[in-house]
KOLVEX-455000 format. One record per residue: residue in three letters; x, y, z of N, C-alpha, C in turn; residue number from 0. Coordinates in Angstrom, 2 decimals. Atoms other than C-alpha are relative to their C-alpha. Layout:
N
 type     npx     npy     npz    capx    capy    capz     cpx     cpy     cpz seq
  ALA       X       Y       Z       X       Y       Z       X       Y       Z NUM
...
END
This chain:
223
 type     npx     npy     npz    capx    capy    capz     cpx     cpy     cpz seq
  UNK   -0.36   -1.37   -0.35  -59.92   48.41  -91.06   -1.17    0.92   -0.27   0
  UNK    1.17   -0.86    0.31  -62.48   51.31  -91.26    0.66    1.23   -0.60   1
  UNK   -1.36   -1.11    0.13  -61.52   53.99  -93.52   -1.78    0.66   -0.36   2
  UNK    0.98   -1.03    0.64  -64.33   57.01  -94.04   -0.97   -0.48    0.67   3
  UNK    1.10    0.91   -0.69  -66.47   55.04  -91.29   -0.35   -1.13   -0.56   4
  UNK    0.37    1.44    0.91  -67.02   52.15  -93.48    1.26   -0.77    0.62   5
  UNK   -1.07    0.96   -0.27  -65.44   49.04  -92.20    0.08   -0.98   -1.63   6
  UNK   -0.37    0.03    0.64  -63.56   47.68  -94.88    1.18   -1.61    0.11   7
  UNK   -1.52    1.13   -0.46  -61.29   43.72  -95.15    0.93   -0.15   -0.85   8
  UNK   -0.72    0.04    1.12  -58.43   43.33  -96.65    0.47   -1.68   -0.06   9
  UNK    0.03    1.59    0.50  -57.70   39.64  -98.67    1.86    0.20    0.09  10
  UNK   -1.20    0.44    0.39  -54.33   38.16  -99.05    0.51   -0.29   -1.11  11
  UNK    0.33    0.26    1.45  -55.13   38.09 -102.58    0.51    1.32   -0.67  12
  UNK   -0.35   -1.34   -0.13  -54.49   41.91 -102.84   -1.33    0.70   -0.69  13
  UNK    1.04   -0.31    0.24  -58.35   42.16 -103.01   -0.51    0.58    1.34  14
  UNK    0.97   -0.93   -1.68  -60.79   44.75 -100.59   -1.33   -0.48   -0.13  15
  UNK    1.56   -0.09   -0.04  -64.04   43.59  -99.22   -0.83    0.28    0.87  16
  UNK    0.41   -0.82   -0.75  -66.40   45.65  -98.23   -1.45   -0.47    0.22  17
  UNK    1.23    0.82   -0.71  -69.16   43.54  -96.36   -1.14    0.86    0.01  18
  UNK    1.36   -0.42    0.31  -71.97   46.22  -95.70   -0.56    0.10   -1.43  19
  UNK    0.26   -0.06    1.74  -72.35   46.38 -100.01    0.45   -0.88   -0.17  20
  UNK   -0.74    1.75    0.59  -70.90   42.93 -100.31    0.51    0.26   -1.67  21
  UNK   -0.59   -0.08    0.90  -68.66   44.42 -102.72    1.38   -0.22   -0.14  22
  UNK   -1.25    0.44   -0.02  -65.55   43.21 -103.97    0.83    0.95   -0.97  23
  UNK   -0.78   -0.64    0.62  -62.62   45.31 -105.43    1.36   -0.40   -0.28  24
  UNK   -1.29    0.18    0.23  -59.36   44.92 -107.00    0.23    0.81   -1.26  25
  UNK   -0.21   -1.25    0.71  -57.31   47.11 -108.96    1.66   -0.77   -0.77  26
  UNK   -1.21    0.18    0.43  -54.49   46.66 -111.91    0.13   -1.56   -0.35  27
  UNK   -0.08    1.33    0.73  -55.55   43.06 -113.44    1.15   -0.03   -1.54  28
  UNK   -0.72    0.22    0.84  -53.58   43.77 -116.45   -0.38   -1.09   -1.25  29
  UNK    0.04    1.51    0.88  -55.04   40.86 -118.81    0.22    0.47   -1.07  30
  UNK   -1.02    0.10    1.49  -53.46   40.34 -121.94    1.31    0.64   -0.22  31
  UNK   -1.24   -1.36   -0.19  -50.36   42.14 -121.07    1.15   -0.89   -0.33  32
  UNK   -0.88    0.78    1.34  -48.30   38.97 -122.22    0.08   -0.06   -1.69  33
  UNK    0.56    0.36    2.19  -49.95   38.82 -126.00    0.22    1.35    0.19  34
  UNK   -0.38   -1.64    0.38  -49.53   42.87 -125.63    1.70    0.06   -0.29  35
  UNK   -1.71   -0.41    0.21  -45.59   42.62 -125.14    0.60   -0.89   -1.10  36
  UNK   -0.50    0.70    0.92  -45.43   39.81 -127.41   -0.34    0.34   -1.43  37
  UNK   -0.08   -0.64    1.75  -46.99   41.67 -130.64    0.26    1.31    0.11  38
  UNK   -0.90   -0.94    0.23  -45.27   45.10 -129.73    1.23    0.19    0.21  39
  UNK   -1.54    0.10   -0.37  -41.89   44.27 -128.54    0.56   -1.26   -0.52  40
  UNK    0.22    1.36    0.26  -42.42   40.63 -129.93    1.63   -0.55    0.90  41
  UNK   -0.78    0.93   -1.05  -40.41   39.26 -126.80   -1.37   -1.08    0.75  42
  UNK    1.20    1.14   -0.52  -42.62   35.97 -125.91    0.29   -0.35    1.26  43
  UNK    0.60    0.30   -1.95  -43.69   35.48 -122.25   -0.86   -1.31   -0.23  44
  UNK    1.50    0.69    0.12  -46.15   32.67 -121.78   -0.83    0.65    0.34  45
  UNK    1.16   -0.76   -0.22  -49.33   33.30 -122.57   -1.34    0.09    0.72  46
  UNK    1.45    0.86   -0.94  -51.38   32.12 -119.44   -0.03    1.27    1.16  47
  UNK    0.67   -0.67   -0.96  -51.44   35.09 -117.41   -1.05    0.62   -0.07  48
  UNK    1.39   -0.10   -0.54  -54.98   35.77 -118.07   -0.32   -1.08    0.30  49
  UNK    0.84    1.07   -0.67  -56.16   32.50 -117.17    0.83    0.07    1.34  50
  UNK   -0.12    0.04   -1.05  -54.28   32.63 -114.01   -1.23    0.86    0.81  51
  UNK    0.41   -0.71   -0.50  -55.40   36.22 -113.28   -1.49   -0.59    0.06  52
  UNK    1.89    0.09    0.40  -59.45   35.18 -114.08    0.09   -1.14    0.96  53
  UNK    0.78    0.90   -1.03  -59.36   31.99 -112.43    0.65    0.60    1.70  54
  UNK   -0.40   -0.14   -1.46  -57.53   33.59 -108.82   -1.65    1.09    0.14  55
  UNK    1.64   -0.95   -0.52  -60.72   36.38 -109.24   -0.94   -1.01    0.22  56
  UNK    0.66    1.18   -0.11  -62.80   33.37 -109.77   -0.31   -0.87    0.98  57
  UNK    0.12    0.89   -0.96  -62.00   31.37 -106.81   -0.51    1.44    1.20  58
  UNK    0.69   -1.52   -0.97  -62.61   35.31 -104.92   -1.46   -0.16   -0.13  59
  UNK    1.96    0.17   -0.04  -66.08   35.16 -106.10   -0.28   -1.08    0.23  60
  UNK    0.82    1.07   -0.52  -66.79   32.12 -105.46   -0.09    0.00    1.84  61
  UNK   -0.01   -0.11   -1.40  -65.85   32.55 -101.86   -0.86    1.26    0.27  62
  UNK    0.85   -1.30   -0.27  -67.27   35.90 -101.39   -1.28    0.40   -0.36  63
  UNK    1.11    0.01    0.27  -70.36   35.73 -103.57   -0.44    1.48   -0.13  64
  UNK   -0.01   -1.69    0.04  -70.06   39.66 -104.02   -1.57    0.47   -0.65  65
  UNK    0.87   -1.08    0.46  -73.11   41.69 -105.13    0.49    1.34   -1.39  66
  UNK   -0.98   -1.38    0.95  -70.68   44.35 -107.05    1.20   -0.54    0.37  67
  UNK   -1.56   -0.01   -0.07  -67.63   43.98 -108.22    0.51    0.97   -0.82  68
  UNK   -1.09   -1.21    0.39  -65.06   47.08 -108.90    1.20   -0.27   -0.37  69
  UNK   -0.89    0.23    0.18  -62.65   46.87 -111.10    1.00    1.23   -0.11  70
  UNK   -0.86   -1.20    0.32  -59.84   49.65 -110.35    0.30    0.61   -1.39  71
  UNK   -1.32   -0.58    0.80  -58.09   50.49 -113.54    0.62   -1.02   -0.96  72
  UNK   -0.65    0.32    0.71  -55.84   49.25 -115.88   -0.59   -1.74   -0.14  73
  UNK    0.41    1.29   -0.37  -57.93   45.97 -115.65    0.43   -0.94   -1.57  74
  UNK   -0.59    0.11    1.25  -56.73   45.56 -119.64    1.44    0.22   -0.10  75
  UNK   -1.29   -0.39    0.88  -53.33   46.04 -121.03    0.05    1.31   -0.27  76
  UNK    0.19   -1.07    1.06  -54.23   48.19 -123.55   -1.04   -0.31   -0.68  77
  UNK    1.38   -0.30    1.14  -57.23   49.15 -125.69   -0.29   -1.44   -0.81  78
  UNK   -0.27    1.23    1.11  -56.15   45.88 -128.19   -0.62   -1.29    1.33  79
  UNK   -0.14    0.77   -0.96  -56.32   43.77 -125.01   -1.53   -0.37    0.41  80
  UNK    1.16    0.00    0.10  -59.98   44.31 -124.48   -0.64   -0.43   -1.52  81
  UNK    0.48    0.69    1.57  -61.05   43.71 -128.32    0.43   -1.49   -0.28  82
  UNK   -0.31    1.48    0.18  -58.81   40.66 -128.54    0.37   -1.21    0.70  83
  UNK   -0.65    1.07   -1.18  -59.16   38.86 -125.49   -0.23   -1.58   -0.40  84
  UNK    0.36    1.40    0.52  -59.32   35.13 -126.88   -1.51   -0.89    0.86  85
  UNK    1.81   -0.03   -0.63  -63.08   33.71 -126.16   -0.23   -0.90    1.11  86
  UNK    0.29    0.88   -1.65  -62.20   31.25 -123.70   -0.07    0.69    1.21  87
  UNK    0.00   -0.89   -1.54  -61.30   33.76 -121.34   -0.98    1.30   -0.20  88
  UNK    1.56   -1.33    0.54  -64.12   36.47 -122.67   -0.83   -1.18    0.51  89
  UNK    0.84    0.99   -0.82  -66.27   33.34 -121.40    0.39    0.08    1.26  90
  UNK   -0.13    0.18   -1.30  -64.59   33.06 -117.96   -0.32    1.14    0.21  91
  UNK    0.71   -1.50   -0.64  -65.08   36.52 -117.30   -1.59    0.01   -0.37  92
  UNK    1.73   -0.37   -0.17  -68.68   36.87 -118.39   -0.95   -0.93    0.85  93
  UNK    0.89    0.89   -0.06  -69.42   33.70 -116.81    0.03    0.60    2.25  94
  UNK    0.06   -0.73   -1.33  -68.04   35.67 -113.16   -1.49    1.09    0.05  95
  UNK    0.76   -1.31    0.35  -70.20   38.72 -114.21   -1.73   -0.30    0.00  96
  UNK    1.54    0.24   -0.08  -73.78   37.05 -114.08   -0.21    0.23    1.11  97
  UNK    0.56    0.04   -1.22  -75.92   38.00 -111.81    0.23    0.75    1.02  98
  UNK   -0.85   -1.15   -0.16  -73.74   40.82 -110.16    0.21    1.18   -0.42  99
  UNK   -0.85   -1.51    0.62  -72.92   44.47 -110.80    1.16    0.19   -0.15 100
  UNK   -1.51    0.18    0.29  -69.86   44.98 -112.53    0.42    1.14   -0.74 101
  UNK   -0.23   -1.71   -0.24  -68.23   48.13 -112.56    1.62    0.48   -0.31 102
  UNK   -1.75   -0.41    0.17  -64.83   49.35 -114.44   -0.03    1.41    0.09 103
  UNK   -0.41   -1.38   -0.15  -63.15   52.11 -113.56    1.00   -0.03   -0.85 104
  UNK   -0.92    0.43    1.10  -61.02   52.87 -116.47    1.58    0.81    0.34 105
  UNK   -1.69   -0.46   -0.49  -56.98   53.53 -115.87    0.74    0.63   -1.11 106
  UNK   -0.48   -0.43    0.40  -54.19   54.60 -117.83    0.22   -0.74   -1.51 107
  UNK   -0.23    0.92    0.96  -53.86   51.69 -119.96   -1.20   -0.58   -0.56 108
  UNK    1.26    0.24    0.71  -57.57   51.22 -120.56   -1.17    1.19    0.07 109
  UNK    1.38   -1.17   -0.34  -59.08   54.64 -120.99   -1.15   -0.75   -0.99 110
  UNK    0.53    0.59    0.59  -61.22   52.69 -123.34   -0.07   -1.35    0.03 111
  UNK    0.38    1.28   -0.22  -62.85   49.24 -122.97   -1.22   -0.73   -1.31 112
  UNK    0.48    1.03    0.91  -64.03   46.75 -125.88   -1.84    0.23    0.42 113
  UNK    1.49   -0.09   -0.52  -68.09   47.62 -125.98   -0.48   -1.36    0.20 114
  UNK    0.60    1.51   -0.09  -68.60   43.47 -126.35    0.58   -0.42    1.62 115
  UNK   -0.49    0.29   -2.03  -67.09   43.72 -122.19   -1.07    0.51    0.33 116
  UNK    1.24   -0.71   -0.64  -70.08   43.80 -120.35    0.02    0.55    1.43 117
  UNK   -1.15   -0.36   -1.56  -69.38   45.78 -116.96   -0.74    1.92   -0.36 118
  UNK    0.68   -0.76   -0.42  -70.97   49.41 -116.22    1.83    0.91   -0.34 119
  UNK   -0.92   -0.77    0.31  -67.88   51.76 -117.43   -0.20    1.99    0.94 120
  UNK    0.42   -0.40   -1.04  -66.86   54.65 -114.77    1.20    1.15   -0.17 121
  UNK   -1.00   -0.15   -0.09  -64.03   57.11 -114.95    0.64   -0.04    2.19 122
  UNK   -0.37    0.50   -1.54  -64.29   57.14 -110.97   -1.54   -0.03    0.49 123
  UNK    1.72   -0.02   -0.55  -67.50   56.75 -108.74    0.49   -0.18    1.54 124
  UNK    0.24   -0.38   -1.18  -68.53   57.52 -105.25   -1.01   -1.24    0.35 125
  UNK    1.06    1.00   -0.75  -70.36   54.68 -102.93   -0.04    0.80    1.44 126
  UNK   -0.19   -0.33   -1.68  -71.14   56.40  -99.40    0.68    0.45    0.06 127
  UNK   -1.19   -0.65    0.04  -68.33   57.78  -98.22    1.54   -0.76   -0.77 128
  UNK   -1.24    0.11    0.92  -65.77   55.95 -100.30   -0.03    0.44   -1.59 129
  UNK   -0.64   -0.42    1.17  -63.99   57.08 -103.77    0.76   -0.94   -0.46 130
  UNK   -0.86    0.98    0.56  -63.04   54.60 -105.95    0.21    0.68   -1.88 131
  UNK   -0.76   -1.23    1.07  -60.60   56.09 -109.23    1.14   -1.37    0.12 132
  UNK   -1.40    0.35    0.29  -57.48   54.79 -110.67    1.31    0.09    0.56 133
  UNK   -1.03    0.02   -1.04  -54.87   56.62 -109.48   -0.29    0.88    1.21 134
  UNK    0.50   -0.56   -0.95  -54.82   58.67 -106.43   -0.07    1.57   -0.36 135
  UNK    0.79   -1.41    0.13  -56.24   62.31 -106.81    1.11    1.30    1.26 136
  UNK   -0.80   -1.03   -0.85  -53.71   65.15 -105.28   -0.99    0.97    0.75 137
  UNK    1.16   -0.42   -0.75  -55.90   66.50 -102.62   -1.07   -1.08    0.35 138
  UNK    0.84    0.50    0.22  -57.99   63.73 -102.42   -1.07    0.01    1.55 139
  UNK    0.62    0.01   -1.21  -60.94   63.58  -99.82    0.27   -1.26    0.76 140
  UNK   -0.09    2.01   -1.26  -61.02   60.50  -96.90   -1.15   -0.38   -0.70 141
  UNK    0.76    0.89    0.29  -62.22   57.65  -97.89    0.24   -0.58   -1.66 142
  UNK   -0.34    0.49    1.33  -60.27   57.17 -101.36    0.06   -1.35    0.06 143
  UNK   -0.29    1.61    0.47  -59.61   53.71 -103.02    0.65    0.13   -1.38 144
  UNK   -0.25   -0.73    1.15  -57.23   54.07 -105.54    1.15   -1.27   -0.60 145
  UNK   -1.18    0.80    0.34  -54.35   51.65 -107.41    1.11    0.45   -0.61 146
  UNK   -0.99   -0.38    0.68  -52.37   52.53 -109.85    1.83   -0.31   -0.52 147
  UNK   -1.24   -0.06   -0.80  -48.80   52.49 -108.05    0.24   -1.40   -0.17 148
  UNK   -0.45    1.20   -0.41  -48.71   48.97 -107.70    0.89   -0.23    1.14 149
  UNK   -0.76   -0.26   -1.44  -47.36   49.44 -103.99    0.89   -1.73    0.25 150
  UNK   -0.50    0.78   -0.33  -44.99   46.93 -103.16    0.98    0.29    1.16 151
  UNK   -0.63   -1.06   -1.81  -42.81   47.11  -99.24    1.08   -1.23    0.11 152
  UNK   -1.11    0.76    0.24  -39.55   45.67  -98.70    0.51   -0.13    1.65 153
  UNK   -0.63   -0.25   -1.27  -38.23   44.85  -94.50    1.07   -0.83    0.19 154
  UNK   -1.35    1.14   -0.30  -35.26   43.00  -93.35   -0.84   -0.60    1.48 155
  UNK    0.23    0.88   -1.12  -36.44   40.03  -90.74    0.86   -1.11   -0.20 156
  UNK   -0.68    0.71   -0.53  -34.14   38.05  -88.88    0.92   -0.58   -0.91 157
  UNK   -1.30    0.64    0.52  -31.35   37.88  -91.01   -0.22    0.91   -1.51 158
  UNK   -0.07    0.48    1.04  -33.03   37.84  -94.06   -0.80    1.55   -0.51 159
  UNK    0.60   -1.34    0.04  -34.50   41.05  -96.72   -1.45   -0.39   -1.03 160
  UNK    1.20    0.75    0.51  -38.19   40.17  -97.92   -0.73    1.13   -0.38 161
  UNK    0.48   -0.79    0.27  -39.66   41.84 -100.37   -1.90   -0.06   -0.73 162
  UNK    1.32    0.73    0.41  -43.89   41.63 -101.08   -0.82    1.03   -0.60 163
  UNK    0.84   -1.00    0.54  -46.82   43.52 -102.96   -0.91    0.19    1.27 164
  UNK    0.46    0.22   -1.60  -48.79   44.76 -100.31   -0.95    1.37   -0.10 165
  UNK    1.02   -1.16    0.25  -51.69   47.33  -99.46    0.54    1.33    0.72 166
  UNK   -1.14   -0.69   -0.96  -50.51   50.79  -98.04   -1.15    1.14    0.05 167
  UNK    0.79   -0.89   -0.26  -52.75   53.26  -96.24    0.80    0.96    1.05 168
  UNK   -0.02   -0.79   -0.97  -52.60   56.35  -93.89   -1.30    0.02    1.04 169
  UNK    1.76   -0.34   -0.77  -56.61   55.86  -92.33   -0.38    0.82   -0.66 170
  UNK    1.16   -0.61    1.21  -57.95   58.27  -95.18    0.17   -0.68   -1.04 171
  UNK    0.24    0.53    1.62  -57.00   56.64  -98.47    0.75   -1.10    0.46 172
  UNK   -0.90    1.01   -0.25  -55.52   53.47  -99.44    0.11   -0.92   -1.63 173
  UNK   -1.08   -0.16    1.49  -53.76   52.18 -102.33    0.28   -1.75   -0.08 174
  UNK    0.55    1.08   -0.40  -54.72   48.38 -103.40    1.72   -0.42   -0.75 175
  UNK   -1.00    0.51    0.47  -51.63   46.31 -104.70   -0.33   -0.78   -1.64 176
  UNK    0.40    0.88    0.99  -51.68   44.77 -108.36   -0.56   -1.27   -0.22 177
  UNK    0.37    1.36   -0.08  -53.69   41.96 -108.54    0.37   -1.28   -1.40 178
  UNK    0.36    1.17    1.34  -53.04   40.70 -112.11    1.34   -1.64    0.00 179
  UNK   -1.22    0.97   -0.22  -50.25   37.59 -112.33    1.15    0.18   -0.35 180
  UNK   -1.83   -0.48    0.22  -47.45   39.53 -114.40   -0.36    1.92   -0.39 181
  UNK   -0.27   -1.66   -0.50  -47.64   43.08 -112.46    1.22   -0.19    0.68 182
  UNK   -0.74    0.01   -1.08  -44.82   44.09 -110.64   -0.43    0.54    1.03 183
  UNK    0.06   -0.96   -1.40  -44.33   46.51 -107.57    0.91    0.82    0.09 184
  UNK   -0.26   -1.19   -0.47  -43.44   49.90 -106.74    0.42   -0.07    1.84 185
  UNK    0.03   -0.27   -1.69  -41.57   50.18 -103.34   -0.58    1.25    0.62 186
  UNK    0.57   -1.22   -0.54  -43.59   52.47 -101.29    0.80    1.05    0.45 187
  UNK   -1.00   -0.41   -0.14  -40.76   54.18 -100.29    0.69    1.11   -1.30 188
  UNK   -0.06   -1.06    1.36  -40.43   55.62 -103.86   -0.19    1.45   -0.26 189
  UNK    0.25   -1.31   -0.37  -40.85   59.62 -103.95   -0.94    0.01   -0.77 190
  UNK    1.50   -0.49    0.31  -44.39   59.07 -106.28   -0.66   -0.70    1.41 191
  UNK    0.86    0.24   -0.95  -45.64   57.59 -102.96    0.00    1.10    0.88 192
  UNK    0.19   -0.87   -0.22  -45.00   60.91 -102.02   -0.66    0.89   -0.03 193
  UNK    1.09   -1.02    0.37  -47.38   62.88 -103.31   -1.56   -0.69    0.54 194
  UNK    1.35    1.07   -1.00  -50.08   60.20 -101.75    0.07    0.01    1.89 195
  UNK    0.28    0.54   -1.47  -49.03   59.72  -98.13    1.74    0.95    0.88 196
  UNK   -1.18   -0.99   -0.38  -46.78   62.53  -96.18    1.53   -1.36    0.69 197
  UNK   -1.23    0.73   -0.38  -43.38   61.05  -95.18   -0.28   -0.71    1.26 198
  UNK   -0.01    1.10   -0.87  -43.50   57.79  -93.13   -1.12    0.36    1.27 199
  UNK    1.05   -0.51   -0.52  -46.76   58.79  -92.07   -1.00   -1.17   -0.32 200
  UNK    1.44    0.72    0.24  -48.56   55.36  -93.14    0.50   -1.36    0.55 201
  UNK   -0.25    1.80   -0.76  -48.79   51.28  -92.63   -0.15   -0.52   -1.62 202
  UNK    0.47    0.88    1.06  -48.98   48.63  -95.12   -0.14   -1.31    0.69 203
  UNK    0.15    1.48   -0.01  -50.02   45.09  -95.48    0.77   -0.35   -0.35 204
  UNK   -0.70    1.30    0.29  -47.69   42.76  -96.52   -0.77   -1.03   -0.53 205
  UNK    1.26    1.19    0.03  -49.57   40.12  -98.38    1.49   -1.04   -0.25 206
  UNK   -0.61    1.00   -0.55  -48.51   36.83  -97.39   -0.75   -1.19   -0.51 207
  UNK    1.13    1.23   -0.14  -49.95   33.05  -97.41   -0.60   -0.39    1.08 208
  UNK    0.58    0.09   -0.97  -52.43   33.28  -95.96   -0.67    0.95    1.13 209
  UNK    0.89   -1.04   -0.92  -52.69   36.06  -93.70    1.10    1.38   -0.66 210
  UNK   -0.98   -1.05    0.36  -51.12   39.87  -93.92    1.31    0.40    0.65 211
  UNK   -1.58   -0.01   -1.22  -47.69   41.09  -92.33   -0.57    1.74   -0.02 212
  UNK    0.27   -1.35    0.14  -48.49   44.84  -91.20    1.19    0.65    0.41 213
  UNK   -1.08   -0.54   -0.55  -45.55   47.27  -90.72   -0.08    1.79   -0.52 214
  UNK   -0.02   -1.30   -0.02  -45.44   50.77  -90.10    1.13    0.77   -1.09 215
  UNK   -1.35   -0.56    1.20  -43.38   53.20  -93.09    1.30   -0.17    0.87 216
  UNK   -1.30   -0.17   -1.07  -40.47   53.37  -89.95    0.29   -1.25   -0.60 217
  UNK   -0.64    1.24    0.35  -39.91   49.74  -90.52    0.23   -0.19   -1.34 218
  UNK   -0.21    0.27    1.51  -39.58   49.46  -94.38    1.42    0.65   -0.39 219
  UNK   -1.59   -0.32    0.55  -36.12   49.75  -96.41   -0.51    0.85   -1.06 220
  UNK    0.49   -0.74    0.84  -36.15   52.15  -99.06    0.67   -0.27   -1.27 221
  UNK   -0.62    0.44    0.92  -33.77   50.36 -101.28   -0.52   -1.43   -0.94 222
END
């Protein structure tokens, strides 16, 4: 898609890549957000959704071979999440990060990032005409990139009601889906997707296996 004149692809991964800067983006990794709920709420999850999340980025870079990589936002838990990420996976990540520019944009849940994370710290930054930030900016100019929301889109096909995380633009901004392994989703349909994208005035992706499902706000349920 081209948003701000920049052509722009979107993954099935609920990753953006943007070929002229062979840069890769994703927004809302979440790592350590199991070991976070399990020593403040101490309700135990298993504790493998950072190694999921790291190795699905992992197999991204390896395919893509990015130049820069942007990390939206909340790419931590929380503050603790960055300091005590266990060193196997503080290895998988640094071992992505060679050789590359690596670039956090910090979110709600990580206004602060562990100084032993090596990665170029950002509260938002400008490339060309795109804006890449956390959440989306009220007023924002064309050409945002923003997460936050964790957009998720819900349609009824042929019988049945299918609900997926999914990317959701108007052609000026666009709003990436959670990439981490235990995010949920926000139906777009929600009234904070209101203040982002005037009433049934946008499209989303659908991420799928494999390829995307696109459907205009008209088609989406709101329940």
């Amino acid at each position: 898609m081209s948003l701000a004149r920049e052509l722009v692809g979107l993954h099935d991964s609920g990753a953006l890549w943007w070929p002229d800067e062979k840069t890769l983006v994703v927004s809302d990794l979440h790592l350590e957000k199991a070991a976070s709920i399990a020593k403040r709420k101490g309700l135990m999850l298993p504790p493998y959704d950072s190694a999921v999340t790291l190795e699905k980025l992992a197999s991204l870079i390896d395919s893509f071979n990015p130049r820069r990589v942007i990390c939206l936002g909340d790419s931590f838990h929380d503050i603790e999440s960055s300091r005590n990420m266990p060193a196997a996976y503080l290895a998988m990540l640094t071992t992505m990060q060679l050789g590359r520019e690596w670039i956090w944009i910090t979110g709600n849940h990580d206004p602060e990032i562990a100084e032993h994370v090596w990665g170029e710290r950002y509260d938002e930054l400008s490339i060309n005409s795109l804006s890449f930030r956390h959440e989306p900016k009220e007023g924002a100019e064309r050409g945002e990139i923003c997460g936050h929301l964790h957009p998720a889109a819900k349609v009824r096909r042929i019988g049945r009601t299918i609900r997926r995380a999914c990317f959701a633009t108007d052609g000026k901004r666009l709003v990436l889906p959670a990439f981490g392994a235990l995010t949920g989703g926000l139906n777009v349909m929600d009234k904070a997707f209101s203040e982002v994208f005037d009433a049934r005035r946008f499209s989303v992706y659908m991420l799928g296996n494999g390829r995307l499902f696109p459907f205009t706000a008209a088609k989406l349920l709101n329940e």
